[in-house]
GUPA-892614 format. One line per 2 residues: number of its first residue (from 0); for each residue x, y, z of C-alpha. Coordinates in nm, 4 decimals, decimal comma, padded with zeros to 6 digits. Each point is the difference from the previous one (the first is absolute). Example, Ala and Ser with C-alpha at 12.3 -4.5 7.8 and 13.67 -1.06 7.14 Angstrom:
# residues 2
0> 01,2300 -00,4500 00,7800 ~ 00,1370 00,3440 -00,0660
This chain:
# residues 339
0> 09,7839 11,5978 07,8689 ~ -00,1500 -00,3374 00,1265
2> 00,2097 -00,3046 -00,0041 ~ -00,1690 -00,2228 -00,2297
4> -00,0533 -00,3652 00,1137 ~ 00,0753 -00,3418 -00,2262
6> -00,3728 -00,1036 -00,1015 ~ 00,1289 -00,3664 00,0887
8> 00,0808 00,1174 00,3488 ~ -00,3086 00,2089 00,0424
10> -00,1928 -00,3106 -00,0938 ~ 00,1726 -00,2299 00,2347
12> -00,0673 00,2573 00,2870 ~ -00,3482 00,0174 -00,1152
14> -00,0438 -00,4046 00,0065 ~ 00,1909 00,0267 00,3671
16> -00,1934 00,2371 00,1290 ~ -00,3333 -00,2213 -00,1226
18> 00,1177 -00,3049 00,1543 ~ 00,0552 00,1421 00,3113
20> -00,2879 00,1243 00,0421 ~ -00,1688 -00,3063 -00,1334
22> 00,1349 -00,2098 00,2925 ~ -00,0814 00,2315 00,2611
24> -00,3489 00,0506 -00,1136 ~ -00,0378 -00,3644 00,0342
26> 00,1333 -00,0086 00,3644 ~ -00,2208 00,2903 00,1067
28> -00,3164 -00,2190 -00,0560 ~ 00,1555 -00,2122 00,2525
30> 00,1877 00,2923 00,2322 ~ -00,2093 00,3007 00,1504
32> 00,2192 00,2826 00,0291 ~ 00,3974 -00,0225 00,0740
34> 00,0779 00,1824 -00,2894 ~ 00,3624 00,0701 00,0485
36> 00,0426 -00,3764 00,1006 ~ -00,1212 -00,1354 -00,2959
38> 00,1871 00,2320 -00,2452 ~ 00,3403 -00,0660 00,2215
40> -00,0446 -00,3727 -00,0652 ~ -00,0518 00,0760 -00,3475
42> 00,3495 00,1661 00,0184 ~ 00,1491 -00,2781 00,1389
44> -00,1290 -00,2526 -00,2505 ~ 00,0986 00,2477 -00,3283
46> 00,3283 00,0168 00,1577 ~ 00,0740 -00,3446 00,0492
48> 00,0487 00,0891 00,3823 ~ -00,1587 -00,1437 00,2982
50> -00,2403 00,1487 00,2767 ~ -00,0419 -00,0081 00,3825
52> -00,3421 00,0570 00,1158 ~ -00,0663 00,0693 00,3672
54> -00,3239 00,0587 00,2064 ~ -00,2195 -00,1214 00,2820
56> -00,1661 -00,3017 -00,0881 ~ -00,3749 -00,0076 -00,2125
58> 00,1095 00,3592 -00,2518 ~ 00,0311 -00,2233 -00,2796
60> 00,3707 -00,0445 -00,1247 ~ -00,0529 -00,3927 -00,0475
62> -00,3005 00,0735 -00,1938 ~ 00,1898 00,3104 -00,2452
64> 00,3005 -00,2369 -00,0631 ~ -00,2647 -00,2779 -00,0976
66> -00,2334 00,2014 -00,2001 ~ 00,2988 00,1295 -00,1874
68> 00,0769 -00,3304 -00,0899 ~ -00,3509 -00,0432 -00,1238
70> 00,0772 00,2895 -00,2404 ~ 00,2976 -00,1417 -00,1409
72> 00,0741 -00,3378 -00,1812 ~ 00,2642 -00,1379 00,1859
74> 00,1193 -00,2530 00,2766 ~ -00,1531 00,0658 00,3204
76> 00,0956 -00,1938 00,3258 ~ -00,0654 00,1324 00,3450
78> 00,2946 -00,1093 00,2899 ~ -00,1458 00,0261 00,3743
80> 00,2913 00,0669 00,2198 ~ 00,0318 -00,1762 00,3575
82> 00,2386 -00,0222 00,2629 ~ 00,0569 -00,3642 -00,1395
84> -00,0016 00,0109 -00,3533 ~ 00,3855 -00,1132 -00,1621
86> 00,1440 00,1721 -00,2807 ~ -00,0996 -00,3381 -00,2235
88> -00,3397 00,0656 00,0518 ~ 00,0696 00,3011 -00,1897
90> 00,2521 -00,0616 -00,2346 ~ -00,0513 -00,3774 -00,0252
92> 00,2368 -00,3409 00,0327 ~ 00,1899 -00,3115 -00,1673
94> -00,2051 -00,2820 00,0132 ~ -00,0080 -00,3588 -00,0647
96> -00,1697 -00,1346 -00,2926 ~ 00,0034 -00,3281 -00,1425
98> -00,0649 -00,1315 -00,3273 ~ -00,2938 -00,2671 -00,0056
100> 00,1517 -00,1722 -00,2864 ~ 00,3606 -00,0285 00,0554
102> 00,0244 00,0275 00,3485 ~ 00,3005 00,2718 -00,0440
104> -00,0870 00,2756 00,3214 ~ 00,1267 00,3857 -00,0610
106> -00,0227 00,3009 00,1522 ~ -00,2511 00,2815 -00,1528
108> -00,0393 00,3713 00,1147 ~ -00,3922 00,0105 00,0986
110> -00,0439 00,4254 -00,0241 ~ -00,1633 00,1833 00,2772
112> -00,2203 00,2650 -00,0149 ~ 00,2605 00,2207 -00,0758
114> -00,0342 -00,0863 -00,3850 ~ -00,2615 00,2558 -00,0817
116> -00,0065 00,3118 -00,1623 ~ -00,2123 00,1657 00,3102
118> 00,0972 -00,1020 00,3251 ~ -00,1902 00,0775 00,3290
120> 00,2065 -00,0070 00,3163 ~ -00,2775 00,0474 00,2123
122> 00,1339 00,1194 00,3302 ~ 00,3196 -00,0340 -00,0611
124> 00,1766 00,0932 00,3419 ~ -00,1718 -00,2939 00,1470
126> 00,2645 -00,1974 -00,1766 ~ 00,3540 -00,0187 00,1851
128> 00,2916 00,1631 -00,1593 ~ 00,1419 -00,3081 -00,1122
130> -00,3551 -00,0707 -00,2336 ~ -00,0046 00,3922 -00,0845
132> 00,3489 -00,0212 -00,1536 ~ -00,1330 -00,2788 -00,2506
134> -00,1549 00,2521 -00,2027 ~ 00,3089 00,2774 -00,0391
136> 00,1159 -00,2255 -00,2921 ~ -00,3287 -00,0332 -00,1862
138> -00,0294 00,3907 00,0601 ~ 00,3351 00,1419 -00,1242
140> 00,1003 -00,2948 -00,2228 ~ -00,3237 -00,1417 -00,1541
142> 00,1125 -00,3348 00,0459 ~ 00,0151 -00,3042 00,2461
144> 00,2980 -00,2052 00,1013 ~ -00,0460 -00,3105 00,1688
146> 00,2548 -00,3039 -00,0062 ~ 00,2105 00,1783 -00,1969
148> -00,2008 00,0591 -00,3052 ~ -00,1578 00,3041 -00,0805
150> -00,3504 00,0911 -00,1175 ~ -00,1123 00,2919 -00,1738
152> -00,3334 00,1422 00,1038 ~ -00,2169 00,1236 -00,2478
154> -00,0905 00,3274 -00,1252 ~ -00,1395 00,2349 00,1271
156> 00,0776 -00,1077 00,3865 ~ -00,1904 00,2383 00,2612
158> 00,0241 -00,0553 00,3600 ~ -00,2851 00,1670 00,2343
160> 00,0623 -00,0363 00,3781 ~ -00,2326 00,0773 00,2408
162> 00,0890 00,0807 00,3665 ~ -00,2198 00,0846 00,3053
164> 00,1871 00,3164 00,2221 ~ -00,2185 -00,0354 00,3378
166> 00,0926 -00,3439 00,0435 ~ 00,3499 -00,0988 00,1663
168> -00,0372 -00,3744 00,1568 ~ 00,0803 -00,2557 -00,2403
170> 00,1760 00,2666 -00,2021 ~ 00,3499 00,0458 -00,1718
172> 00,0538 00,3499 -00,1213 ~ 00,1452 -00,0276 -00,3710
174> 00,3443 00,0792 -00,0041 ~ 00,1528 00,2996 -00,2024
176> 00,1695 -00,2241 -00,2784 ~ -00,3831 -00,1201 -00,0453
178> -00,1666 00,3041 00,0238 ~ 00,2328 00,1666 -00,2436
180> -00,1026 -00,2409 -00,2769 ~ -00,3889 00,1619 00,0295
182> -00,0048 00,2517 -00,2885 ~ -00,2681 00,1320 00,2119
184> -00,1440 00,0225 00,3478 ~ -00,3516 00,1225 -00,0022
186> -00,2040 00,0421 00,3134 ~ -00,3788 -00,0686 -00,0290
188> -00,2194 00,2117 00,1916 ~ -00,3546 -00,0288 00,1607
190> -00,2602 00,0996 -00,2767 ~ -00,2717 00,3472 -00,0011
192> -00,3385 -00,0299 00,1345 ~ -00,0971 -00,0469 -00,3750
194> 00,2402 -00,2645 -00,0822 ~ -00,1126 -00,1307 00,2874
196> -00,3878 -00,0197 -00,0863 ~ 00,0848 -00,1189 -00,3252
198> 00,2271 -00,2675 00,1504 ~ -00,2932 -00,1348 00,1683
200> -00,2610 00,0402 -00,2919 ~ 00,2112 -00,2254 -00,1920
202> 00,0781 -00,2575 00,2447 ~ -00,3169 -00,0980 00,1874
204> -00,2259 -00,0001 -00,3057 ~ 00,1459 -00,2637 -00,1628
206> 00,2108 00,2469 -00,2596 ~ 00,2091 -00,2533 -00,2434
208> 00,2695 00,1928 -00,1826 ~ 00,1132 -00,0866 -00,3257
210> 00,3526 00,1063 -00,1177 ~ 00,1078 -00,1087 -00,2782
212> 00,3264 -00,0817 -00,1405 ~ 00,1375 00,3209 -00,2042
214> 00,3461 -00,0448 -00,0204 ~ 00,2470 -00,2953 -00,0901
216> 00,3389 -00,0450 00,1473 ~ 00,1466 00,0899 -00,3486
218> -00,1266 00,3445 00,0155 ~ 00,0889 00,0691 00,3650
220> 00,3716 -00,0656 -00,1534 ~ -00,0500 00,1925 -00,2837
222> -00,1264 00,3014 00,2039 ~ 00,3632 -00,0381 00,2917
224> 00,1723 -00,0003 -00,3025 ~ -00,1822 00,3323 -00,1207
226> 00,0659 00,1820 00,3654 ~ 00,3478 -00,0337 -00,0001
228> 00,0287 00,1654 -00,3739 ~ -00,1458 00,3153 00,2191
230> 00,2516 00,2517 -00,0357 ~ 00,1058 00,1820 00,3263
232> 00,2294 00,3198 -00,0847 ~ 00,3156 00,0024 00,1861
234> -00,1641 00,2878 00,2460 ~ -00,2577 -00,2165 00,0955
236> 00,2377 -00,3290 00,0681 ~ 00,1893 00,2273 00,1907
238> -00,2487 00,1343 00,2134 ~ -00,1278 -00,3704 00,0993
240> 00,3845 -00,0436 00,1066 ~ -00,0220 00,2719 00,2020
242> -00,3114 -00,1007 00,1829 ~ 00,1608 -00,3367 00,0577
244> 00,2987 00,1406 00,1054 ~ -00,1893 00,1693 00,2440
246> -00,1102 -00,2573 00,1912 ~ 00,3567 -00,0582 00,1258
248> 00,0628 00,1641 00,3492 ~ 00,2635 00,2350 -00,0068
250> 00,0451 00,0044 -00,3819 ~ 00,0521 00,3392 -00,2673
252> -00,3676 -00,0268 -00,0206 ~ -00,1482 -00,1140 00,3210
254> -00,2844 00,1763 00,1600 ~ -00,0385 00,1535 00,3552
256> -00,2457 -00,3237 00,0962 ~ 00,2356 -00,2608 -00,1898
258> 00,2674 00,0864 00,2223 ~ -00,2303 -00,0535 00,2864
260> -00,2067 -00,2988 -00,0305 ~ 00,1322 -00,1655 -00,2776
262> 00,2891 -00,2649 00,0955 ~ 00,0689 -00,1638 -00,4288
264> -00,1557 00,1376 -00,2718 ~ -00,1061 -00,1629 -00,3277
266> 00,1909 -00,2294 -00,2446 ~ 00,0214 00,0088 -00,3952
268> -00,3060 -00,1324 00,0111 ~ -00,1811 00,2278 00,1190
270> 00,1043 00,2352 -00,2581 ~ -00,0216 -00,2637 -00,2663
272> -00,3702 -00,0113 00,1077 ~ -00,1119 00,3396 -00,0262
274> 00,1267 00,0972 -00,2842 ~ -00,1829 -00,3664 -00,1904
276> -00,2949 00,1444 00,2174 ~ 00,0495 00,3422 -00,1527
278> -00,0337 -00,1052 -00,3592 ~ -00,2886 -00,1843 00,0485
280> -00,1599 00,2645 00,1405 ~ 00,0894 00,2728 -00,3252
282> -00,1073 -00,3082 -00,1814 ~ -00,3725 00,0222 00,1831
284> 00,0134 00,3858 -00,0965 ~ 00,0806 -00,0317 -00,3604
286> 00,2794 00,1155 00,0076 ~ 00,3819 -00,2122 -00,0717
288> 00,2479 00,1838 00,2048 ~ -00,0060 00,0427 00,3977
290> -00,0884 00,3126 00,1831 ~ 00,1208 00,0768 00,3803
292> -00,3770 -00,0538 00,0787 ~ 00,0644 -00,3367 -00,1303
294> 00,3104 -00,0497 00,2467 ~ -00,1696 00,1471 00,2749
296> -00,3355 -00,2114 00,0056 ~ 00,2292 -00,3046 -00,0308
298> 00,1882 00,0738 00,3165 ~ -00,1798 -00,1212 00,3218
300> -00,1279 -00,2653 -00,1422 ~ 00,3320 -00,1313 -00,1251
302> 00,2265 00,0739 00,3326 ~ -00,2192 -00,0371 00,3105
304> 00,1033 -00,3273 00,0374 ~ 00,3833 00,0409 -00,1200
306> 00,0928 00,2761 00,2621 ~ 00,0499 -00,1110 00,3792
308> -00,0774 00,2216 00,2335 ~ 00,1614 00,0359 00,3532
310> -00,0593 -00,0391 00,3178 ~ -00,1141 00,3704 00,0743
312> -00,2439 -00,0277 -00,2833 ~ -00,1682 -00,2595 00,1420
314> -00,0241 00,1210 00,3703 ~ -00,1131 00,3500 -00,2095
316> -00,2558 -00,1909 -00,1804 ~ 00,1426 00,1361 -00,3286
318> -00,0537 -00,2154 -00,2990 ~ 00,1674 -00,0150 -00,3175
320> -00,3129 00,1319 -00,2419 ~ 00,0861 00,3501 00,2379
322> 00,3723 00,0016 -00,0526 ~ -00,0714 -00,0790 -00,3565
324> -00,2012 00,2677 -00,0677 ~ 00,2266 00,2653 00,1467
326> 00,2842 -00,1489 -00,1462 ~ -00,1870 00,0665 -00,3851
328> -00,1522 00,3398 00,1319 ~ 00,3976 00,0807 00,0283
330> 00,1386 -00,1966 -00,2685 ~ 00,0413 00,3037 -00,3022
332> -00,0338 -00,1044 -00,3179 ~ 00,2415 00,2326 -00,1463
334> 00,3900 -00,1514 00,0505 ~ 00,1070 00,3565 00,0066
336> -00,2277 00,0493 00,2916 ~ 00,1187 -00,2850 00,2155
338> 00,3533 00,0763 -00,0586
């Protein structure tokens, strides 16, 4: 007999699902193609996570993270990172201000950029670690603190880096306490020969688009609120355990190719994010409970950038998409089978 579902749910799922697909119509008048990109950014935002995009330079990640912000009603502010920019330019600083009637002088936090609700770290490994580390606050936290007083960023706060891969002068690879706080890392690649013809239809003909506004910042916390009422049966928790217990090199659970290449495996995190990515995901398939599909499509995404491979990997050319992939190939889904 068929489980039946709350009508209020089913209606919330239905409004989720119509949102979603609201926004990411209005980015694909902007966006040709990149399909999985888009909807993986989308994940990130319904989340409340943050995303790491890298590719070569000119395949459109600025342009995605600012058409998105066309699509939504909130805060948008765009940080260019340089070898030179301080972490005041990004969070802000005290400064002087004095009253023109009395005379009295006091200081005054002046906010940085970083008081949006969708910030742009354009090329953010151009920064120094010392900048880069400016941001894990704002990230985990949601909040500022500077000269001892603390500010709380508003909701929802989304953070969209971009990073170029090809390029290494002038460069500071993000560390792994920074790269863990990316919900996601999602690598843009080069676009079809259709995408492509399209691409240049739209741009040298003087093509304007115009995306609209759909959603408010209200809703967007409405709808994170929704994903994490997504109920995941113990089964399915316990297979996204497993997977993430997998990653760990000479663990119960470890594959033949994590004991090889991989030197740390993922955190909490990175289970924390696949199984948020997960629900929203039954959520986009009507359904409210997760599925091991649901796991599984949320892996790579969610640990390519949390596992560090070693120094045989590398000379091998292995990546961590391939170990990855083996590693859920083997993963059962069954307990009894992995015991």
């Amino acid at each position: 007999m068929a489980t039946q579902i709350d009508p209020a749910i089913q209606k919330a799922t239905d409004e989720f699902r119509h949102k979603f697909r609201a926004v990411r119509a209005e980015i694909g008048k902007a966006i040709v193609g990149h399909d999985e990109i888009v909807e993986g950014v989308l994940l990130c935002l319904f989340t409340g996570g943050h995303v790491l995009l890298e590719g070569v330079p000119g395949l459109g990640k600025t342009y995605l993270i600012r058409s998105l912000a066309s699509a939504l009603s909130l805060d948008f502010s765009r940080i260019q990172f340089t070898p030179d920019l301080m972490p005041a330019d990004i969070l802000g600083t005290n400064i002087i201000n004095e009253d023109p009637q009395t005379g009295h002088r006091r200081f005054e936090f002046q906010k940085g950029p970083i008081f949006a609700q969708i910030v742009l770290a354009d090329e953010i490994n151009r920064a120094t670690p010392k900048t880069q580390s400016a941001l894990l606050e704002a990230m985990q936290e949601h909040s500022v603190t500077a000269g001892g007083e603390r500010h709380i960023l508003k909701e929802p706060f989304f953070v969209m880096a971009t990073q170029n891969p090809i390029e290494q002068e002038g460069t500071y690879p993000l560390p792994e306490a920074q790269l863990d706080r990316f919900f996601f890392k999602l690598v843009v690649q080069y676009s079809s020969r259709e995408e492509l013809g399209t691409i240049l239809e739209r741009t040298t003909t003087g093509y304007r688009p115009e995306i609209k506004p759909v959603m408010t910042g209200e809703e967007i916390v409405g709808s994170q609120k929704l994903v994490q009422r997504v109920v995941a049966a113990p089964h399915v928790q316990d297979f996204a355990v497993r997977l993430i217990m997998a990653t760990h090199p000479n663990g119960p659970f470890a594959t033949e190719q994590v004991n090889r290449y991989v030197r740390w495996g993922s955190s909490p995190r990175g289970l924390q994010s696949i199984m948020l990515a997960a629900k929203v995901r039954a959520l986009l398939d009507g359904r409210f409970n997760v599925s091991f599909d649901d796991v599984k499509g949320a892996v790579i995404p969610a640990l390519r950038h949390r596992i560090l491979l070693n120094f045989e990997a590398q000379a091998e050319g292995v990546e961590s998409d391939r170990v990855l992939t083996e590693l859920i190939e083997r993963t059962p889904t069954a307990a009894e089978a992995a015991a």
